[in-house]
N, C-alpha and C positions, 0 to 999 in steps of 0.2 A: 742168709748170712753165709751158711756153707759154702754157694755158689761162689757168692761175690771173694769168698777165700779163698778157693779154687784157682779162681781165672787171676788171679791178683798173683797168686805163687807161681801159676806158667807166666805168664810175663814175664815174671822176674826171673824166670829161666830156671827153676831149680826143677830135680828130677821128680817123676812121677811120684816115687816112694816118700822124697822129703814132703812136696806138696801134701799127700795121704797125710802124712806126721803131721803136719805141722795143723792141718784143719782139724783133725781130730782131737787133736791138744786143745786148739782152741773152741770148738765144738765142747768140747768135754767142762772146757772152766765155764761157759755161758752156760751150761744145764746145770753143773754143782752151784752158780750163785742163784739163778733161778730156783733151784729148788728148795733154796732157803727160804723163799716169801710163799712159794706152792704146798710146801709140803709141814707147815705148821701145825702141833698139832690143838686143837682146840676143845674146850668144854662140849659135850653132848646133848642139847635139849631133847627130853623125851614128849615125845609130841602123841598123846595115844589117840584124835583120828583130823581126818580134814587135810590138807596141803601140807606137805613140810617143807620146808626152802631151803633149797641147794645149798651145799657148802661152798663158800668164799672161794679157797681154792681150786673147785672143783670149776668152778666157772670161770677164773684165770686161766688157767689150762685149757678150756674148751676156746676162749678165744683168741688165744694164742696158737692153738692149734688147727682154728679158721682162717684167721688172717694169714697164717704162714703159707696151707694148702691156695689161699686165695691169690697170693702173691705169685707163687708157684705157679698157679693154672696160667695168670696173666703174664708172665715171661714166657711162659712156652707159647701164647698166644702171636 
């Protein structure tokens, strides 16, 4: 999403410094609503032995964090 903000601000001709601003801003508001549904916090099940299962969040984040680097490999590809 960065990118595609990036390339979209030179287009439109604005300078390097505005482009920075303006992705960071918006960069910035996609992580503050994301981390509304990420970063919830939730009752603790005490689990004393066997498998415990991931937190919900914790596995949002990881694939959001896959698919992003996976997207990423595949443009530079």
């Amino acid at each position: 999403m960065g990118a595609t903000l990036c390339c979209y601000a030179l287009w439109s001709g604005t300078s390097t410094r505005e482009d920075f601003l303006s992705t960071s801003l918006a960069l910035l508001i996609c992580a503050a609503m994301a981390s509304l549904f990420l970063l919830s916090e939730t009752k603790q099940e005490t689990v004393t032995s066997g498998w415990r299962a991931l937190d919900r969040g914790l596995l949002k984040l990881a694939a959001i964090a896959f698919l992003g680097l996976f997207a990423e490999g595949a443009m530079a590809d």
